[in-house]
PDB file with one MODEL, atoms N, CA, C and O in Angstrom:
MODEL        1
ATOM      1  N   UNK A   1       8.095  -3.675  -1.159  1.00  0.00           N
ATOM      2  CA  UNK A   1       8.469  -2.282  -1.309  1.00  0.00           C
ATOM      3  C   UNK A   1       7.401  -1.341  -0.770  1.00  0.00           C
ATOM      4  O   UNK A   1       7.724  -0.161  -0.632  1.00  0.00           O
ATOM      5  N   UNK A   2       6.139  -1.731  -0.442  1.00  0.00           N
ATOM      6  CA  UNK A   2       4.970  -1.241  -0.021  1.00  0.00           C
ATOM      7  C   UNK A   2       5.293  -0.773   0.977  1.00  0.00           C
ATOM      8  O   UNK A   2       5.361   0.412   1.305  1.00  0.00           O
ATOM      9  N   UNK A   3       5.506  -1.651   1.506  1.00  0.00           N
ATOM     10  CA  UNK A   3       5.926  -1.405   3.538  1.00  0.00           C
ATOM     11  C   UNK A   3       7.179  -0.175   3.507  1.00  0.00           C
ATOM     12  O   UNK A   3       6.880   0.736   4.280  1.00  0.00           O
ATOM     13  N   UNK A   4       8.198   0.001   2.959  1.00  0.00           N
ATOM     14  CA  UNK A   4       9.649   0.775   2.469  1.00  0.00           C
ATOM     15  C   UNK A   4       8.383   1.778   2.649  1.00  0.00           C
ATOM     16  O   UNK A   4       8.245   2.374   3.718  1.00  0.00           O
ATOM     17  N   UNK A   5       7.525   1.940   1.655  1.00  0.00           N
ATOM     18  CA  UNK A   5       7.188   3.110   0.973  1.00  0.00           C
ATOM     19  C   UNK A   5       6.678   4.066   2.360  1.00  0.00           C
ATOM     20  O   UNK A   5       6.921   5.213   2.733  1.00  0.00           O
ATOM     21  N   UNK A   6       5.873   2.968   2.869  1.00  0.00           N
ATOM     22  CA  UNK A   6       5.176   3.817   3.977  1.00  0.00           C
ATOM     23  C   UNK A   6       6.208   4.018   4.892  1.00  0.00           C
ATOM     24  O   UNK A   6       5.980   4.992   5.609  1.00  0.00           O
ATOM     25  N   UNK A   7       7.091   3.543   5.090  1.00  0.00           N
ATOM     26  CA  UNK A   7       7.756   3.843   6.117  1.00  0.00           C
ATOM     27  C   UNK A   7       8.744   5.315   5.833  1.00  0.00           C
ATOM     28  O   UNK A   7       9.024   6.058   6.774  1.00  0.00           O
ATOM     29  N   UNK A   8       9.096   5.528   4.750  1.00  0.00           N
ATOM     30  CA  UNK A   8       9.433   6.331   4.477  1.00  0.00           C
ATOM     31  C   UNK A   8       8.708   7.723   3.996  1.00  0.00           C
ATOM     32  O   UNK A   8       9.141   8.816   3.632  1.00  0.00           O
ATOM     33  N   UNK A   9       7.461   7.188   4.160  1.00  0.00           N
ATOM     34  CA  UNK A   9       6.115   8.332   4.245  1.00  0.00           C
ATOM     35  C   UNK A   9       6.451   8.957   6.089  1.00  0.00           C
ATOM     36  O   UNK A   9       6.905  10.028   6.493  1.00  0.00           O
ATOM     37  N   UNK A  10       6.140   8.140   6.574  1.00  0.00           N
ATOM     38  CA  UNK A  10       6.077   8.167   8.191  1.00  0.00           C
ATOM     39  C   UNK A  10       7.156   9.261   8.313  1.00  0.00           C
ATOM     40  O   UNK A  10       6.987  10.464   8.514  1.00  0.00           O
ATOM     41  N   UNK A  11       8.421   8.504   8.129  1.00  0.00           N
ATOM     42  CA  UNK A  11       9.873   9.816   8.080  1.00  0.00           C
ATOM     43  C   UNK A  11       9.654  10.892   7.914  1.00  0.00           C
ATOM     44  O   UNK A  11      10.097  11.815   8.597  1.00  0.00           O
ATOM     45  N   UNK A  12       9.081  10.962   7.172  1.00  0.00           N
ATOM     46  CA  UNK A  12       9.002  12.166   6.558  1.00  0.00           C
ATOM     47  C   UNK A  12       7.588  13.181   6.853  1.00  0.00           C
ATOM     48  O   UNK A  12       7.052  14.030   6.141  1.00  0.00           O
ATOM     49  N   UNK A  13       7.250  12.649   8.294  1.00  0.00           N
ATOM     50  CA  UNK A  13       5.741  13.208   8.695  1.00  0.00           C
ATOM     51  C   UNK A  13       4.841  13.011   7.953  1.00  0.00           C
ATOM     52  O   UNK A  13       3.788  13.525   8.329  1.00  0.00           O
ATOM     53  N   UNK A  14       4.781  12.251   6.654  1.00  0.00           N
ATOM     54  CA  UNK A  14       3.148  12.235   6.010  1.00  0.00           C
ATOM     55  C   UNK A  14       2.473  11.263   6.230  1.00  0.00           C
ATOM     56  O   UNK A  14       2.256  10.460   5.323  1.00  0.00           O
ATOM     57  N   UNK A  15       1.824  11.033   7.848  1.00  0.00           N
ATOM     58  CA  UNK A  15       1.561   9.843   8.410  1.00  0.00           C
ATOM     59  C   UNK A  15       0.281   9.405   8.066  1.00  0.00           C
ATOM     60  O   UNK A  15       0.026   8.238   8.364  1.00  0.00           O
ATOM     61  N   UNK A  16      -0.975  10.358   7.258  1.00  0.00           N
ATOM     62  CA  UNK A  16      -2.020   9.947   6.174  1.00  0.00           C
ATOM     63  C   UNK A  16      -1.038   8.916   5.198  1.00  0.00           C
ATOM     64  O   UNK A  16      -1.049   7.693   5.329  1.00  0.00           O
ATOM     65  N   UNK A  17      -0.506   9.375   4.569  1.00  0.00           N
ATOM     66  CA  UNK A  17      -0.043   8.368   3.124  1.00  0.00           C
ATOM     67  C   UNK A  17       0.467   7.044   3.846  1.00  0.00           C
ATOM     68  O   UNK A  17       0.240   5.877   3.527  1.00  0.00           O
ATOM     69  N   UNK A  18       1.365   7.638   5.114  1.00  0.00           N
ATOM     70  CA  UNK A  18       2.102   6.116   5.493  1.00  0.00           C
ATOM     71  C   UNK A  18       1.199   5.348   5.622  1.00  0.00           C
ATOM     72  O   UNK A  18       1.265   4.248   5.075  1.00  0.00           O
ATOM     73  N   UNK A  19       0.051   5.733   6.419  1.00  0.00           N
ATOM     74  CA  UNK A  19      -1.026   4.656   6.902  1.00  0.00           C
ATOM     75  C   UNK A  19      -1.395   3.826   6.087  1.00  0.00           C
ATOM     76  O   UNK A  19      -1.295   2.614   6.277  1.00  0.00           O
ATOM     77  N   UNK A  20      -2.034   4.523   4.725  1.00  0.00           N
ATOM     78  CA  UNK A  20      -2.528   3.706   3.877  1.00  0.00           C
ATOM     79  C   UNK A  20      -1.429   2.879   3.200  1.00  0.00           C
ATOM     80  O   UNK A  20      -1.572   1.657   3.185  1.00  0.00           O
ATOM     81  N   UNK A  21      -0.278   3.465   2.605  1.00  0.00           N
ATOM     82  CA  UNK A  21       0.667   2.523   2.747  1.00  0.00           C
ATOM     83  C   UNK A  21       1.260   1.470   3.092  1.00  0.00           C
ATOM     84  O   UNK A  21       1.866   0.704   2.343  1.00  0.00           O
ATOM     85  N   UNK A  22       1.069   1.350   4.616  1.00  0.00           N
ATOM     86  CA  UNK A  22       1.675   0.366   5.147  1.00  0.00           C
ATOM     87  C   UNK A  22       0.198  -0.870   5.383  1.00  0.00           C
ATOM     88  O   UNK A  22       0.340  -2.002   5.847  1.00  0.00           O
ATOM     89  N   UNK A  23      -0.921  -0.363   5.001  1.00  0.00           N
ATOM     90  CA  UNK A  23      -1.943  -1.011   5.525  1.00  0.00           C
ATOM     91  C   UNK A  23      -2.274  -1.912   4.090  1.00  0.00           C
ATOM     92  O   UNK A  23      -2.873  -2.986   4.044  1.00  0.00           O
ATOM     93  N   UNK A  24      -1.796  -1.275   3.138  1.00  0.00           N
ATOM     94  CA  UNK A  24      -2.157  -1.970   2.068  1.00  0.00           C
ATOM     95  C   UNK A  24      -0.725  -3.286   1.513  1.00  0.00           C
ATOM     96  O   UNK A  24      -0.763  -4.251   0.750  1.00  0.00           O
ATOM     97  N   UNK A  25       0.661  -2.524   2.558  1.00  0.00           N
ATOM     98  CA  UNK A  25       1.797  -3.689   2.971  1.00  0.00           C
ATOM     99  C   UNK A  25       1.069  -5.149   4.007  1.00  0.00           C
ATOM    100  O   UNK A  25       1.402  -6.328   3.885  1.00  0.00           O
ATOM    101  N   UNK A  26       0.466  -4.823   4.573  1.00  0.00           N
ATOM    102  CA  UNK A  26      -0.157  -5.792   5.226  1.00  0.00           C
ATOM    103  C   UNK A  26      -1.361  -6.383   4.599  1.00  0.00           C
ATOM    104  O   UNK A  26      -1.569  -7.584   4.775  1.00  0.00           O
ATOM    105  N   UNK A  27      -2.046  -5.791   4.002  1.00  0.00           N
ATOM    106  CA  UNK A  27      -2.729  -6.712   3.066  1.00  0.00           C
ATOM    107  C   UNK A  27      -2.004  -8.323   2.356  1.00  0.00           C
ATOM    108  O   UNK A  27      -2.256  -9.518   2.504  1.00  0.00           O
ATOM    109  N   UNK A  28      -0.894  -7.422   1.460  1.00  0.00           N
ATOM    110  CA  UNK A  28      -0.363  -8.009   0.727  1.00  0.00           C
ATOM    111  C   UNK A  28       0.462  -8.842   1.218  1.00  0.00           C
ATOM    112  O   UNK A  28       0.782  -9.826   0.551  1.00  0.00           O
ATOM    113  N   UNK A  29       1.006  -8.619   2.539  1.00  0.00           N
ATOM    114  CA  UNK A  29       2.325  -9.578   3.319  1.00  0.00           C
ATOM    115  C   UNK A  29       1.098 -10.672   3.803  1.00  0.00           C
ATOM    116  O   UNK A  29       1.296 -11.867   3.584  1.00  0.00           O
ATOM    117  N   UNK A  30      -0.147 -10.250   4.451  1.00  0.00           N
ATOM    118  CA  UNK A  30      -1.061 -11.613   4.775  1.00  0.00           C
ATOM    119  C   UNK A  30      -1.551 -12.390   3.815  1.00  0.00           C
ATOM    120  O   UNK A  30      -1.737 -13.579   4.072  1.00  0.00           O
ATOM    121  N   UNK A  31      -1.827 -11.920   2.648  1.00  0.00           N
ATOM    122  CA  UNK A  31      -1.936 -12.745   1.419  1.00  0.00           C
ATOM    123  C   UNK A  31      -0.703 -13.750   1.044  1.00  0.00           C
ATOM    124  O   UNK A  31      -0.733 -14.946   0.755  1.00  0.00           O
ATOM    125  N   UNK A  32       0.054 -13.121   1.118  1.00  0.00           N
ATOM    126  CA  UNK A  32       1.307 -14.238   1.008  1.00  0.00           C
ATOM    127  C   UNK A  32       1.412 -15.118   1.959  1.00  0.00           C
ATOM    128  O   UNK A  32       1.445 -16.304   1.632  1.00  0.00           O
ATOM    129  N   UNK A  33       1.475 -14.815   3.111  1.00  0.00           N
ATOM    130  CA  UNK A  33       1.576 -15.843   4.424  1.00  0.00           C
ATOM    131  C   UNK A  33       3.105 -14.940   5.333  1.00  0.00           C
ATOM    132  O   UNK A  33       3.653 -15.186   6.407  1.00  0.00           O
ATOM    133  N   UNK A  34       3.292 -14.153   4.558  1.00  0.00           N
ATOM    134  CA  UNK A  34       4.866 -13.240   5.287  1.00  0.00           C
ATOM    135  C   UNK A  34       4.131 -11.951   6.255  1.00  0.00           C
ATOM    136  O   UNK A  34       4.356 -10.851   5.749  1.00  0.00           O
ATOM    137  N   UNK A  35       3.678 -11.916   6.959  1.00  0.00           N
ATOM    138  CA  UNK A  35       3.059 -10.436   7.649  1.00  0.00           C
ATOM    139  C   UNK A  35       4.053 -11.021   8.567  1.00  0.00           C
ATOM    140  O   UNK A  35       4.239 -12.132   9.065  1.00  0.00           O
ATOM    141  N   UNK A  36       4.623  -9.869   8.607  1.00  0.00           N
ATOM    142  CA  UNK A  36       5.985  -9.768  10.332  1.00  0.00           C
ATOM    143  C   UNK A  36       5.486  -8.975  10.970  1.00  0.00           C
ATOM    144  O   UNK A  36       4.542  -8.217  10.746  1.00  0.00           O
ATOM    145  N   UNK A  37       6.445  -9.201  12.248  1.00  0.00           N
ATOM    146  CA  UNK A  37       6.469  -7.884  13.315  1.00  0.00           C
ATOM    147  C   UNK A  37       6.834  -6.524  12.571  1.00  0.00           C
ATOM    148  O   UNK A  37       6.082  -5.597  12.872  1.00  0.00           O
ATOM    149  N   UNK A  38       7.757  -6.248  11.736  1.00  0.00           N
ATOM    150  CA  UNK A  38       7.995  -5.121  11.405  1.00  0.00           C
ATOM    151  C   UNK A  38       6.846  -4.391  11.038  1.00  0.00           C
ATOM    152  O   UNK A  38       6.860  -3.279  11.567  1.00  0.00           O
ATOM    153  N   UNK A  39       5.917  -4.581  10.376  1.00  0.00           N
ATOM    154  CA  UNK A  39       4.917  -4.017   9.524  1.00  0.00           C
ATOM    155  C   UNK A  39       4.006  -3.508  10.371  1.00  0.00           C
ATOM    156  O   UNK A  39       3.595  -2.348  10.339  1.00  0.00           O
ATOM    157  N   UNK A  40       3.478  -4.863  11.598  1.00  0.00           N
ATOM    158  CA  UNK A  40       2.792  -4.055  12.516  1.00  0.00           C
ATOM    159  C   UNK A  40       3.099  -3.082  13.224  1.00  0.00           C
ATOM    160  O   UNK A  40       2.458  -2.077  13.531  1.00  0.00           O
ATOM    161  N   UNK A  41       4.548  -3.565  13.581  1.00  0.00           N
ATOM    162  CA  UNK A  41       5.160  -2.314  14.590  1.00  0.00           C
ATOM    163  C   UNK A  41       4.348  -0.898  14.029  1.00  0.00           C
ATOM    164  O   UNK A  41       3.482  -0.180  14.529  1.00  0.00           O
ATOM    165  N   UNK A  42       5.032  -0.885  12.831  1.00  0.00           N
ATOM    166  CA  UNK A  42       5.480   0.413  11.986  1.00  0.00           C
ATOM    167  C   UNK A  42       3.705   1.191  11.905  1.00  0.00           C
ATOM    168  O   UNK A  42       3.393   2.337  12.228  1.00  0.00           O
ATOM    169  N   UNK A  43       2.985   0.300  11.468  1.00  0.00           N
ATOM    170  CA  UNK A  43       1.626   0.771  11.623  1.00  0.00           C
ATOM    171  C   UNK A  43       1.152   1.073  13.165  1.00  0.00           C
ATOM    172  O   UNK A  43       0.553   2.139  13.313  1.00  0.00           O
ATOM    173  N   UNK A  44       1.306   0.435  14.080  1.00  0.00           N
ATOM    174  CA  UNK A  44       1.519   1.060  15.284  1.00  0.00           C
ATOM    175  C   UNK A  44       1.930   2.431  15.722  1.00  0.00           C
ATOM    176  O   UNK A  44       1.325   3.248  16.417  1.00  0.00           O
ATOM    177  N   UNK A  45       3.209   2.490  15.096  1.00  0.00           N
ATOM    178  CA  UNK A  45       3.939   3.909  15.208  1.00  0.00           C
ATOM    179  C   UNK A  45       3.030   4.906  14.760  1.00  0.00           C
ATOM    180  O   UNK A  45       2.843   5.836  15.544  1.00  0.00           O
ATOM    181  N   UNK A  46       2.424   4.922  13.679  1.00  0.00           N
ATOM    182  CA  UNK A  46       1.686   5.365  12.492  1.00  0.00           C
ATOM    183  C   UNK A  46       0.104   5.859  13.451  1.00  0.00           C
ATOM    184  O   UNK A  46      -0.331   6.986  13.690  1.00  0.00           O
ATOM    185  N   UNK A  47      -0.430   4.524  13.814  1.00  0.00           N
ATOM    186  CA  UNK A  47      -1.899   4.934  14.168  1.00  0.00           C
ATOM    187  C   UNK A  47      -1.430   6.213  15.656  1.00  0.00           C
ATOM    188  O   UNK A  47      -1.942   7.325  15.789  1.00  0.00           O
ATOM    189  N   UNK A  48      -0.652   5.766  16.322  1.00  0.00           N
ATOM    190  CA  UNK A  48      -0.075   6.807  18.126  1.00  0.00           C
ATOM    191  C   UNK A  48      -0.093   7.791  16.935  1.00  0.00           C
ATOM    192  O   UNK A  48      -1.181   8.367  16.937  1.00  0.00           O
ATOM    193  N   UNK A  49       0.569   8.138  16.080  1.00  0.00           N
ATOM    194  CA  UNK A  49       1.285   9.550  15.591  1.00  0.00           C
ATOM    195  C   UNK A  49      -0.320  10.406  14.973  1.00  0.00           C
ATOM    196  O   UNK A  49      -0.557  11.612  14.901  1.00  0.00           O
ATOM    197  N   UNK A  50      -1.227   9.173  14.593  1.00  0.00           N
ATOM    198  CA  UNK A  50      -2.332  10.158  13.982  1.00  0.00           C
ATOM    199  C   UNK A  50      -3.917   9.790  15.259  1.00  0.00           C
ATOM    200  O   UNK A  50      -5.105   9.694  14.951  1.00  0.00           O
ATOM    201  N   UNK A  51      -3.431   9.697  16.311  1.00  0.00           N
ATOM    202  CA  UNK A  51      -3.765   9.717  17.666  1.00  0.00           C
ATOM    203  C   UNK A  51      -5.036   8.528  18.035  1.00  0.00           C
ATOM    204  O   UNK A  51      -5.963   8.616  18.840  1.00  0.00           O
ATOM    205  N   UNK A  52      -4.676   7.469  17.144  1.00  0.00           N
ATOM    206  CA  UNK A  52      -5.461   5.854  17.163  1.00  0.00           C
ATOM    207  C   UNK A  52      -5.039   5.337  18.342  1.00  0.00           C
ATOM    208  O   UNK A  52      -4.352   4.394  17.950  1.00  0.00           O
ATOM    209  N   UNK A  53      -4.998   5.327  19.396  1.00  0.00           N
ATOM    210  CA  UNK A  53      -3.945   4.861  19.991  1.00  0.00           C
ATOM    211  C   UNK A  53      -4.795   3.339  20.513  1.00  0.00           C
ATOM    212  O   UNK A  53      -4.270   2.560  21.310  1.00  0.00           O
ATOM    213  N   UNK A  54      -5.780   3.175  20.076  1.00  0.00           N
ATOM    214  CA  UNK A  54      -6.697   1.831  20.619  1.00  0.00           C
ATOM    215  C   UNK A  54      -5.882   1.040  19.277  1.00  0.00           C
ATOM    216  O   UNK A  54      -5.349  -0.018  19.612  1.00  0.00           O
ATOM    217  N   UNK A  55      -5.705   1.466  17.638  1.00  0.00           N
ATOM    218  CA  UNK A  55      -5.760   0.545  16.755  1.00  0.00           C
ATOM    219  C   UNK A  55      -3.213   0.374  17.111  1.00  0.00           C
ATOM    220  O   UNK A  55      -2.206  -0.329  17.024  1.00  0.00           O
ATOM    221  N   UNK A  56      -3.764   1.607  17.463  1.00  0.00           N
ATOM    222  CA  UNK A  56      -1.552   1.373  17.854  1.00  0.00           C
ATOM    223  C   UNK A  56      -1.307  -0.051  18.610  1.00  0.00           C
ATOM    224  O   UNK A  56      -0.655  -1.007  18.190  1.00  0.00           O
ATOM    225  N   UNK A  57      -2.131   0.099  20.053  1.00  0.00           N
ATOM    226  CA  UNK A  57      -1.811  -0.952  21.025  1.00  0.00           C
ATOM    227  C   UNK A  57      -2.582  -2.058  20.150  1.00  0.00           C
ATOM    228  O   UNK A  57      -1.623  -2.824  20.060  1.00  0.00           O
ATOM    229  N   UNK A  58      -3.732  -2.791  19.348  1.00  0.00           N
ATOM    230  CA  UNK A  58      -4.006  -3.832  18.525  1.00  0.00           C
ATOM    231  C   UNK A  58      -2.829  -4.135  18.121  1.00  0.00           C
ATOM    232  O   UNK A  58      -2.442  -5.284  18.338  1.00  0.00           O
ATOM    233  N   UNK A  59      -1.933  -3.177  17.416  1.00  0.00           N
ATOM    234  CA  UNK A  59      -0.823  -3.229  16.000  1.00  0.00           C
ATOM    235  C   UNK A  59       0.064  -4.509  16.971  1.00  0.00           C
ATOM    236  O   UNK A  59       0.455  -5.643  16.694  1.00  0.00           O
ATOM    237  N   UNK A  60       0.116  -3.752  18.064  1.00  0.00           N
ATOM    238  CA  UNK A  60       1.856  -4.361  18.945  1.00  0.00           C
ATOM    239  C   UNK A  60       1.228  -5.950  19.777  1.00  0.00           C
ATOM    240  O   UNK A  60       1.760  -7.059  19.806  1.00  0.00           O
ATOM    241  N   UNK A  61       0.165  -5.563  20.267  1.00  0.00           N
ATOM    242  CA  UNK A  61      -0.490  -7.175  20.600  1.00  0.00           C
ATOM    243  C   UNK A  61       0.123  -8.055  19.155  1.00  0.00           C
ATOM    244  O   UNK A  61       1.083  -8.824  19.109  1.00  0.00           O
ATOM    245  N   UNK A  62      -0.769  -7.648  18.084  1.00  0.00           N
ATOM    246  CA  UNK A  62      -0.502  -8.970  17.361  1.00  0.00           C
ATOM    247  C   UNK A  62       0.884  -8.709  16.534  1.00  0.00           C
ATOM    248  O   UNK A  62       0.973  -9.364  15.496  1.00  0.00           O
ATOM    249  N   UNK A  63       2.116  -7.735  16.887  1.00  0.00           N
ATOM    250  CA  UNK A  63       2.986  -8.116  16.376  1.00  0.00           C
ATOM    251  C   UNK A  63       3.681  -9.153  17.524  1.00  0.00           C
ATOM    252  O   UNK A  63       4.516 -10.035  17.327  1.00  0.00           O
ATOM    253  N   UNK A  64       3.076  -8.758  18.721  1.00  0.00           N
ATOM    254  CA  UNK A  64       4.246 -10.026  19.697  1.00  0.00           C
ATOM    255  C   UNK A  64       3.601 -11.272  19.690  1.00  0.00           C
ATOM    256  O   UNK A  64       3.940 -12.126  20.509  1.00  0.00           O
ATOM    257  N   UNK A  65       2.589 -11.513  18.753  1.00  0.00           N
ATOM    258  CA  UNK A  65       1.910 -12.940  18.880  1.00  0.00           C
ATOM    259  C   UNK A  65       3.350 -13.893  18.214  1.00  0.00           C
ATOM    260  O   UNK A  65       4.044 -13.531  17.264  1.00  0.00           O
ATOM    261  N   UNK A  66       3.549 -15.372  19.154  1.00  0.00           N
ATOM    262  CA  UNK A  66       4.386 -16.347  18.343  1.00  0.00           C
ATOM    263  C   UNK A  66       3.653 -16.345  16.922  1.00  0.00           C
ATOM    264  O   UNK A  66       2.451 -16.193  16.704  1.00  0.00           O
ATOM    265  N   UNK A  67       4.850 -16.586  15.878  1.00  0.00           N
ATOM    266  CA  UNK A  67       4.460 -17.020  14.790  1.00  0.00           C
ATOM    267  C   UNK A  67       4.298 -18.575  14.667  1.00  0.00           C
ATOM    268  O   UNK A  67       4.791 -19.612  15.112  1.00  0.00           O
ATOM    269  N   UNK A  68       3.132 -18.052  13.639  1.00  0.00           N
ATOM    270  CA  UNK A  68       2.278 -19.819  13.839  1.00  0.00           C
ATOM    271  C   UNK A  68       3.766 -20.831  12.748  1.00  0.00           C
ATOM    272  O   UNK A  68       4.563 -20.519  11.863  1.00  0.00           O
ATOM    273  N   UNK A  69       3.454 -21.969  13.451  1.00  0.00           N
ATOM    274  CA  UNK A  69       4.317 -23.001  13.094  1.00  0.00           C
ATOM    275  C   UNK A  69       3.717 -23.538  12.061  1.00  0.00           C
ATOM    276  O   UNK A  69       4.223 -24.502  11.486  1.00  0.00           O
TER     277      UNK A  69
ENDMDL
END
């Protein structure tokens, strides 16, 4: 619901809250072993919008990495 949250921060232009939001979704999705493409994408979107654009293009590299087998 972490990841929801931020993303629906983002929507709604409050791309401070999304960040931390979605960054603390990725914490928790790599602790589990579930971190997807979605999450990075979305933090991607997130870092371009608050003008990261070095940590945006990181986000999308390792969302197109194969997932490990």
């Amino acid at each position: 619901y972490v990841g929801s949250l931020g993303w629906a921060n983002y929507k709604t232009g409050q791309f401070e809250h999304a960040l931390s939001d979605l960054l603390r979704a990725e914490r928790l999705m790599k602790r589990d072993g579930n971190l997807g493409p979605e999450v990075l994408d979305h933090l991607a979107q997130t870092y371009f919008r608050l003008g990261h654009r070095d940590k945006a293009i990181e986000c999308i590299r390792r969302a197109m990495e194969p997932a490990p087998k």
